[in-house]
BATIMI-12874 format. One record per residue: chain; x, y, z of N, C-alpha, C in turn; residue in one letter. Coordinates in steps of 0.1 Angstrom, whole numbers, m for minus. Layout:
+-------+-------+-------+-------+-------+-------+-------+-------+-------+-------+-----+
: chain :   n_x :   n_y :   n_z :  ca_x :  ca_y :  ca_z :   c_x :   c_y :   c_z : res :
+-------+-------+-------+-------+-------+-------+-------+-------+-------+-------+-----+
:     A :     X :     Y :     Z :     X :     Y :     Z :     X :     Y :     Z :   A :
...
+-------+-------+-------+-------+-------+-------+-------+-------+-------+-------+-----+
***
This chain:
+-------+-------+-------+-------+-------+-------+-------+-------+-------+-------+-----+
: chain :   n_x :   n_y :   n_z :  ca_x :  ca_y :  ca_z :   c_x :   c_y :   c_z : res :
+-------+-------+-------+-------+-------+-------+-------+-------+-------+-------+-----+
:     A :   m85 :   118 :    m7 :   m81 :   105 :    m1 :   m82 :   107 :    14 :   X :
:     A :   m89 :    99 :    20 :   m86 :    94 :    35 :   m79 :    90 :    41 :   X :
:     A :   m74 :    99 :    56 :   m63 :    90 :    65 :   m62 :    80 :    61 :   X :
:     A :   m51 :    72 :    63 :   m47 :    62 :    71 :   m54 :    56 :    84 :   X :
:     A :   m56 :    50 :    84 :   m62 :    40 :    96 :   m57 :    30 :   101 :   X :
:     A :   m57 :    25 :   115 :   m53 :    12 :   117 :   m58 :    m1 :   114 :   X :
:     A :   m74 :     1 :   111 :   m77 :    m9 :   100 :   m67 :   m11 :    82 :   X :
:     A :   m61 :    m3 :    83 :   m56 :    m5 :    70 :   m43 :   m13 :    73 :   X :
:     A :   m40 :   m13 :    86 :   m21 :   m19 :    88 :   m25 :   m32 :    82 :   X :
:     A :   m38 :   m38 :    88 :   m41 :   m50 :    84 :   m47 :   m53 :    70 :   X :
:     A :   m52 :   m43 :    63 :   m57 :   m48 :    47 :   m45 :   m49 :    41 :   X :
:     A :   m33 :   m34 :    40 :   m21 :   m40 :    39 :    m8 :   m52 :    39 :   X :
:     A :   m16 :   m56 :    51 :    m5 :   m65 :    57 :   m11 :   m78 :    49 :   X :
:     A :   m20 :   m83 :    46 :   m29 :   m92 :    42 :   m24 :   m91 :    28 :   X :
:     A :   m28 :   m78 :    20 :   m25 :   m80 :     8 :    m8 :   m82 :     2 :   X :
:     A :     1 :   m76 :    15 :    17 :   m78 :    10 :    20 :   m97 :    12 :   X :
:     A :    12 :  m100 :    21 :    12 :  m117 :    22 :     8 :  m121 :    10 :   X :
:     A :    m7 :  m121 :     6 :    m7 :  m123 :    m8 :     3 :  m120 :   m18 :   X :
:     A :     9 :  m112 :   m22 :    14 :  m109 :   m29 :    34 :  m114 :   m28 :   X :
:     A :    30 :  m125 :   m14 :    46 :  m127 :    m8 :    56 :  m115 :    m4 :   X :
:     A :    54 :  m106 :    m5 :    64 :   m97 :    m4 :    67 :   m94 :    14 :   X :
:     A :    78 :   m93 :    20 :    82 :   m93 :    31 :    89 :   m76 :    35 :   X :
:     A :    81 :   m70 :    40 :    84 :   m56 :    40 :    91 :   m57 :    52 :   X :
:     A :   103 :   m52 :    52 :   109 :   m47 :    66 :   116 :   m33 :    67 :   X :
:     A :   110 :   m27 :    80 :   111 :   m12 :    78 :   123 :   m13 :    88 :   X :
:     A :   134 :    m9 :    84 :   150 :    m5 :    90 :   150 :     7 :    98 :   X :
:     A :   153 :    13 :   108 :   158 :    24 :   113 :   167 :    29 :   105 :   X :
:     A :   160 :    40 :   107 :   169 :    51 :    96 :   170 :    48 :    84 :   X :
:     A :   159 :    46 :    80 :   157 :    43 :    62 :   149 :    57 :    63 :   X :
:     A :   153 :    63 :    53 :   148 :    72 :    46 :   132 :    69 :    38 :   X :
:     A :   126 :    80 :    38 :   113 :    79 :    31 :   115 :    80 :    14 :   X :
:     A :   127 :    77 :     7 :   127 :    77 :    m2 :   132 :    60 :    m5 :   X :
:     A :   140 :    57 :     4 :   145 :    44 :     6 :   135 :    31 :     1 :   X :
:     A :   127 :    37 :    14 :   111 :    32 :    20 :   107 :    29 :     6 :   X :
:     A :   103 :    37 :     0 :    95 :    38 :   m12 :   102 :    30 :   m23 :   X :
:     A :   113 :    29 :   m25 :   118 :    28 :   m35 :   114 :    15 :   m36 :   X :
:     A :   119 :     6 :   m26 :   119 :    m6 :   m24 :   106 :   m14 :   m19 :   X :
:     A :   100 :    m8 :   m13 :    82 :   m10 :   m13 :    74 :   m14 :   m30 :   X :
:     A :    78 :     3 :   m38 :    70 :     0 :   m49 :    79 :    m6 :   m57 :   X :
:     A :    89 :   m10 :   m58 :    94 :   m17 :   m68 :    88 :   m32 :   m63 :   X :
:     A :    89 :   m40 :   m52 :    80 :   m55 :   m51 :    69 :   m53 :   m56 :   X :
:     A :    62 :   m35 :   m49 :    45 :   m40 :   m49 :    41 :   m43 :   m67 :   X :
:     A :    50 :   m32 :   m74 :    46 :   m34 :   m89 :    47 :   m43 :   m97 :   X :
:     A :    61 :   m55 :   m91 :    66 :   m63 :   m99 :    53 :   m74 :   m95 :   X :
:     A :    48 :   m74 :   m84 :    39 :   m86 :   m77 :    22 :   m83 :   m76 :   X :
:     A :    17 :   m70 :   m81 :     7 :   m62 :   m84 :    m7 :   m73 :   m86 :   X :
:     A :     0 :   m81 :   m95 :    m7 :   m91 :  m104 :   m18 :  m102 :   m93 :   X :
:     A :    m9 :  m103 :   m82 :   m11 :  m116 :   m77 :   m26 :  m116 :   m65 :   X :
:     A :   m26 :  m100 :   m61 :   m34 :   m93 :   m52 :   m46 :   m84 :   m59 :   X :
:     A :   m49 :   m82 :   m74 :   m51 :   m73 :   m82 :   m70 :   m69 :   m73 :   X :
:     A :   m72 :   m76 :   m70 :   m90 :   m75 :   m65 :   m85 :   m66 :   m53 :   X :
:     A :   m77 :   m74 :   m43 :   m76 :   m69 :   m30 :   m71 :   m53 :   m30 :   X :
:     A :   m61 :   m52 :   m43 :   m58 :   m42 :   m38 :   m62 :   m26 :   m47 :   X :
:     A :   m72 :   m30 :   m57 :   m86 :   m23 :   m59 :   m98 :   m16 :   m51 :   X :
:     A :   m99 :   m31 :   m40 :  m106 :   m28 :   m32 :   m99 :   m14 :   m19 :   X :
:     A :   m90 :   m15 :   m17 :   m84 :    m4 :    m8 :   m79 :     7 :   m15 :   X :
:     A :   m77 :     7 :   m24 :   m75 :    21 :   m33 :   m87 :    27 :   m36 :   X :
:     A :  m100 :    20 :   m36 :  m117 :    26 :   m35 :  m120 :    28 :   m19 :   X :
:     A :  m111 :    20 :   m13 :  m118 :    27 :    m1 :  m110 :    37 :     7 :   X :
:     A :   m96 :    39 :     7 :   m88 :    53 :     3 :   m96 :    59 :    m1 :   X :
:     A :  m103 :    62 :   m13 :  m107 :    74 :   m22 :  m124 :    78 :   m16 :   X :
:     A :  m133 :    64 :   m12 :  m144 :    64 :    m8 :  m156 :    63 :   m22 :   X :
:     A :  m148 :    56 :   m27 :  m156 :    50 :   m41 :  m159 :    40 :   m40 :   X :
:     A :  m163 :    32 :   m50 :  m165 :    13 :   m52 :  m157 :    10 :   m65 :   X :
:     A :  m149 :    m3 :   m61 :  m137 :    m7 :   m71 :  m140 :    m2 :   m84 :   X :
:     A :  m155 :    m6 :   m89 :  m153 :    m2 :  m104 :  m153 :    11 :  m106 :   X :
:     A :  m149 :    19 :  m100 :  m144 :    32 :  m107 :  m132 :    32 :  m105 :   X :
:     A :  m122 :    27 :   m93 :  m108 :    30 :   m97 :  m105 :    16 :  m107 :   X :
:     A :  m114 :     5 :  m113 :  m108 :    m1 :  m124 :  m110 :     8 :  m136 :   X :
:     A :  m116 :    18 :  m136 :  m115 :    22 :  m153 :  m107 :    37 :  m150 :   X :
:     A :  m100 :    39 :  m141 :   m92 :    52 :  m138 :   m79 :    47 :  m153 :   X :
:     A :   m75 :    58 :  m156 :   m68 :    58 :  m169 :   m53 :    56 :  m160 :   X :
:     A :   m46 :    56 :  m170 :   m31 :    52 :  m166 :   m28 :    70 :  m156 :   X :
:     A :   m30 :    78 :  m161 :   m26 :    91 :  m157 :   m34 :    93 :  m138 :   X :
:     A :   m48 :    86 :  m141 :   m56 :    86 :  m133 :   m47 :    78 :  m117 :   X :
:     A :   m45 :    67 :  m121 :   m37 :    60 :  m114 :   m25 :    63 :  m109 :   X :
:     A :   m17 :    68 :  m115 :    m7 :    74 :  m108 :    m8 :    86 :   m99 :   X :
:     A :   m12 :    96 :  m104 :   m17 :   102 :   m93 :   m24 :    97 :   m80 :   X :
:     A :   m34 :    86 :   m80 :   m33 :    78 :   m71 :   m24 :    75 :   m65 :   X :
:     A :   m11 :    67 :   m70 :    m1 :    66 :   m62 :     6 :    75 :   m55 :   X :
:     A :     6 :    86 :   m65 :    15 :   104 :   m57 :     8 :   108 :   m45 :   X :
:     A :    m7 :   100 :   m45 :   m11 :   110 :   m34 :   m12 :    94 :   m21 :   X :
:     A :    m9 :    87 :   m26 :    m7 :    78 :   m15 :     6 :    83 :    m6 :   X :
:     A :    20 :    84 :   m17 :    32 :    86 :   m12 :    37 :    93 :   m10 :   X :
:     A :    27 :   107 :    m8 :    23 :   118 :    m4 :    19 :   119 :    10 :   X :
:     A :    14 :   111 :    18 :     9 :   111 :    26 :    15 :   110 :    39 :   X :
:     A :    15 :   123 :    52 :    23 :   127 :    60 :    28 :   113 :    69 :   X :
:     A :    20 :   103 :    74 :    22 :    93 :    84 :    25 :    81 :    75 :   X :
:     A :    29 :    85 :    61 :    33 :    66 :    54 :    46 :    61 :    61 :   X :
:     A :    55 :    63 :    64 :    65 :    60 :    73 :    63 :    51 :    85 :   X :
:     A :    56 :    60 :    93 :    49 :    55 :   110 :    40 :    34 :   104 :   X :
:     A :    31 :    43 :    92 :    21 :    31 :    89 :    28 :    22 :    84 :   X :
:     A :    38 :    23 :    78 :    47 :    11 :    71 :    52 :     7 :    81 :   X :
:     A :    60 :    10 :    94 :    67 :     5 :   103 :    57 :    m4 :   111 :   X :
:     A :    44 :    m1 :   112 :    33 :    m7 :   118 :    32 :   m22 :   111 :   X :
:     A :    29 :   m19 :    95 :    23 :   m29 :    89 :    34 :   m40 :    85 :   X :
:     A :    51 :   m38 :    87 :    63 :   m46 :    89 :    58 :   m51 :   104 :   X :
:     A :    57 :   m45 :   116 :    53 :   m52 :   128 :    42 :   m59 :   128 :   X :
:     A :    33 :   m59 :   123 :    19 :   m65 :   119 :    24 :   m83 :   110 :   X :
:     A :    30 :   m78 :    99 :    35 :   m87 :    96 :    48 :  m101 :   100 :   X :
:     A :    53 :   m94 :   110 :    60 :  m103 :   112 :    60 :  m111 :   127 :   X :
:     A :    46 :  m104 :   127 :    38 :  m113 :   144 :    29 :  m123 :   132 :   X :
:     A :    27 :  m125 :   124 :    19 :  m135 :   118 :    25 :  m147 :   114 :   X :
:     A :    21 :  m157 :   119 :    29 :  m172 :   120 :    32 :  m175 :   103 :   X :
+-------+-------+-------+-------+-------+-------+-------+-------+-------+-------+-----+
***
C-alpha cells in the first residue's frame, strides 16, 4: 500500500461528505479513539459512497477497482489493518477534519 498523500485529504474528504459523516479530530484523542469512531460511521454509511470508495482502496493498493471488488471478506480486512496501520493516519485525519470543515 502507498503513502498517504495530500491528494487523498481531498478524495477522503469528498467521500466522508458523501457519505454525510462529519469527522472531527479532538486534541488528545487517542489513535484508538480516532478509529473507533471513524470506522464505526464509515461502516454503518459504506453503502452510500460504495464506487468512490473502491476507487481509493485501488488506488492505495495501485490496482483498478475491479480487483479490490472481488477481494474476499478476509481479503478486505486486511485491507483495512493495513490502512490503520499506517504511521501518519492521525496527522491525515486531522487534515481531512480541517479540509472538511473549510467546505461551505
Amino acid at each position: 500500500m502507498r503513502e498517504l498523500s495530500w491528494k487523498d485529504v481531498f478524495a477522503v474528504s469528498r467521500i466522508l461528505k458523501k457519505m454525510q459523516i462529519r469527522f472531527e479530530y479532538k486534541e488528545g484523542m487517542t489513535m484508538e479513539q480516532m478509529g473507533t469512531a471513524f470506522f464505526q460511521a464509515f461502516i454503518e454509511n459504506i453503502g452510500e459512497a460504495e464506487t468512490e470508495v473502491t476507487k481509493f482502496f485501488a488506488d492505495l493498493k495501485g490496482v483498478k477497482p475491479a480487483v479490490i471488488e472481488k477481494y474476499t471478506m478476509k481479503e478486505t480486512l486486511e485491507l483495512i489493518k493495513e490502512l490503520k496501520e499506517m504511521p501518519d493516519l492521525q496527522s491525515f485525519f486531522s487534515l481531512v477534519s480541517e479540509s472538511m470543515n473549510q467546505q461551505p
